[in-house]
C-alpha positions in Angstrom: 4.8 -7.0 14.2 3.8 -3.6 13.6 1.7 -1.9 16.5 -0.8 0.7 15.9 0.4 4.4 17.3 3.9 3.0 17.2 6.4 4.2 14.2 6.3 2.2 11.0 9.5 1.2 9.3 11.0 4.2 6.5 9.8 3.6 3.1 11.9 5.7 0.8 11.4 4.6 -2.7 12.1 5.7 -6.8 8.5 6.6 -8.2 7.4 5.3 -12.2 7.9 8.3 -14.2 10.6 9.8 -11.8 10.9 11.6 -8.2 11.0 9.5 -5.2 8.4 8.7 -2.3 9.6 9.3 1.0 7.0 8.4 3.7 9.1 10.4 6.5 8.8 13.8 4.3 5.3 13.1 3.2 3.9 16.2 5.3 -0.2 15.7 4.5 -2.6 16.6 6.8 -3.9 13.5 7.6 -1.5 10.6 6.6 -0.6 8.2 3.9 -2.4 5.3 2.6 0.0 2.6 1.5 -1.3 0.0 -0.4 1.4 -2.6 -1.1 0.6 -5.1 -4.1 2.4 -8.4 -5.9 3.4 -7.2 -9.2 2.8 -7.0 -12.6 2.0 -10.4 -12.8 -1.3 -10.3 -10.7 -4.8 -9.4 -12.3 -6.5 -8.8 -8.8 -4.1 -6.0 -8.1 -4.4 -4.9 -11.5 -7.9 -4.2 -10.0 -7.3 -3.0 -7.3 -5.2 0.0 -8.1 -7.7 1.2 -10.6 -9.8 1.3 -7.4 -7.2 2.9 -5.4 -6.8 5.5 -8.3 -10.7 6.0 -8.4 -10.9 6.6 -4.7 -7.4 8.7 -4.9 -9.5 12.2 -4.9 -11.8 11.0 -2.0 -8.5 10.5 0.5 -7.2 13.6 -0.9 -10.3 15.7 0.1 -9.7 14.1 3.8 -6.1 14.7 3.8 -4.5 11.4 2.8 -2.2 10.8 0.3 -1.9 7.5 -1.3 0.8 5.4 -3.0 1.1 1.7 -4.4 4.2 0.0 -3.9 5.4 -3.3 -5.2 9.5 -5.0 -5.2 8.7 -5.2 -9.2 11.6 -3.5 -10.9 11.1 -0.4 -12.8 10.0 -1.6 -15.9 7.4 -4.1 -14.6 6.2 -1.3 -12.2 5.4 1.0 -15.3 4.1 -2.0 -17.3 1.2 -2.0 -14.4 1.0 1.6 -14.4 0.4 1.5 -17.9 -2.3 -1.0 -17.4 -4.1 0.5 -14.7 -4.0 4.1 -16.7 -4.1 6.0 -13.6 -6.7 9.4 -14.0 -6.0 10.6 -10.7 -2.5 10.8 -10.4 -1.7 7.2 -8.7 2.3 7.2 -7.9 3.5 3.8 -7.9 6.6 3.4 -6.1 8.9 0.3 -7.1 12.1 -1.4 -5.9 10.6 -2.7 -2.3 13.2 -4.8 -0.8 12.0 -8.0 0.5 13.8 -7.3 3.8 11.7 -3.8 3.8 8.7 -5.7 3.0 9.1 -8.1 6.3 9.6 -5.6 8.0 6.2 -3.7 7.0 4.7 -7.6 8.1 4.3 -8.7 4.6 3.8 -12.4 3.7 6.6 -13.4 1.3 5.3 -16.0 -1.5 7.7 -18.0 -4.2 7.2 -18.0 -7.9 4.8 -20.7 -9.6 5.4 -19.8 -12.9 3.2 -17.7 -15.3 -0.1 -16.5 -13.7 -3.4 -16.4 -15.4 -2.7 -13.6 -17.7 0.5 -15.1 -18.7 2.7 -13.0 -16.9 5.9 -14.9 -15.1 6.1 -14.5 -11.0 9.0 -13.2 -10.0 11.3 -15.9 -7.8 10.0 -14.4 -4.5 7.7 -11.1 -4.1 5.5 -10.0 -1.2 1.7 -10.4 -0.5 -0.6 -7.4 0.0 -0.7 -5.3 2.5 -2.4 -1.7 3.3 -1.8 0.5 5.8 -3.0 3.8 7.2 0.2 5.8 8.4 -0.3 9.2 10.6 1.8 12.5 9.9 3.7 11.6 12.4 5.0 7.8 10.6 2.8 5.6 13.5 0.5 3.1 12.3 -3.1 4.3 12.4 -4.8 1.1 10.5 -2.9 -2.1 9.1 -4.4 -5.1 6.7 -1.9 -7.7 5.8 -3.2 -10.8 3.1 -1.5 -14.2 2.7 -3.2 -14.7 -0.6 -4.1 -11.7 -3.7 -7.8 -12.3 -2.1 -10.0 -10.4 0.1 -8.6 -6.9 0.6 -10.0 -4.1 2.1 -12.0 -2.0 -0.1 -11.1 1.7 -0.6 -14.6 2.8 -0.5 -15.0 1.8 3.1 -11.9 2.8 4.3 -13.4 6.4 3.0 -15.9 5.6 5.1 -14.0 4.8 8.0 -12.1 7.9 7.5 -15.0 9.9 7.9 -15.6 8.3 11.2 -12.7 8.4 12.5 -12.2 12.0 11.6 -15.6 13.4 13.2 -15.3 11.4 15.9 -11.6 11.7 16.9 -11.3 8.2 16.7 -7.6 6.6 18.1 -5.7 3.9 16.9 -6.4 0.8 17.7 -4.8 -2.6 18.3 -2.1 -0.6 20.4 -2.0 -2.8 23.6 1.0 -4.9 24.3 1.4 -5.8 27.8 0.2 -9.5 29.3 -3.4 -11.1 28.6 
């Protein structure tokens, strides 16, 4: 399990349209919001990114960069770029293993055929998952889903932000030791 103000696993991945993301050589002010989604084949994160991509500039203007990453292949991961027809600049990283996406304490779900907009599942593929990482790779803020429902909304977590900034807010979740 991942532990707020701890260091989160490496995520070094190829972006759609070329570069790679590399969350150890991310450098902004504030941290990284990665938003982990199914794939192509899911509507709700279809959704979902063209929120993330809406509130994109908000998290930039606190000093947070974002990135959507999913263990589609390339092709599928432009296929849902091309859907959500970023405005703001969304990168959408691709090629998560399944291994890398147990270790960020993502749910791993098995294919049950062609989804509501006709799209196949892939065999196996993670669940959702965001996650608030400082400049220094610790977890700030962590959301894991078992199902494509019921994921925090970027709006609040602007919100949150803004708390958290003016009040100097820490990390929290971080104890370990014996209850």
């Amino acid at each position: 399990m991942l532990m707020p103000r701890q260091k989160t696993p490496g995520l070094a991945l190829p972006l759609v349209g070329g570069g790679q993301f590399d969350l150890s050589a991310e450098g902004s002010e504030r941290g990284t919001l990665v938003c982990f989604y199914r794939g192509l084949h899911c509507p709700i994160c279809a959704t979902y990114l063209k929120e993330l991509d809406k509130q994109a500039p908000a998290f930039a203007e606190r000093g947070v960069s974002v990135v959507a990453v999913s263990s589609d292949p390339e092709d599928r991961a432009a296929a849902m770029l091309e859907k959500v027809a970023p405005v703001n600049g969304l990168r959408v990283a691709y090629d998560l293993s399944l291994d890398a996406a147990r270790d960020w304490g993502l749910y791993i779900s098995t294919s049950r055929g062609k989804t509501s907009i006709g799209i196949e599942e892939p065999a196996l593929f993670s669940e959702p998952g965001v996650f608030l990482v400082s400049p220094d790779q610790s977890l700030y803020f962590g959301s894991v889903q078992t199902m494509p429902f019921m994921r925090p909304h970027f709006s609040e977590l602007v919100g949150a932000l803004d708390f958290a900034i003016a009040n100097n807010y820490p990390a929290r979740g971080e104890y370990s030791g014996a209850v």
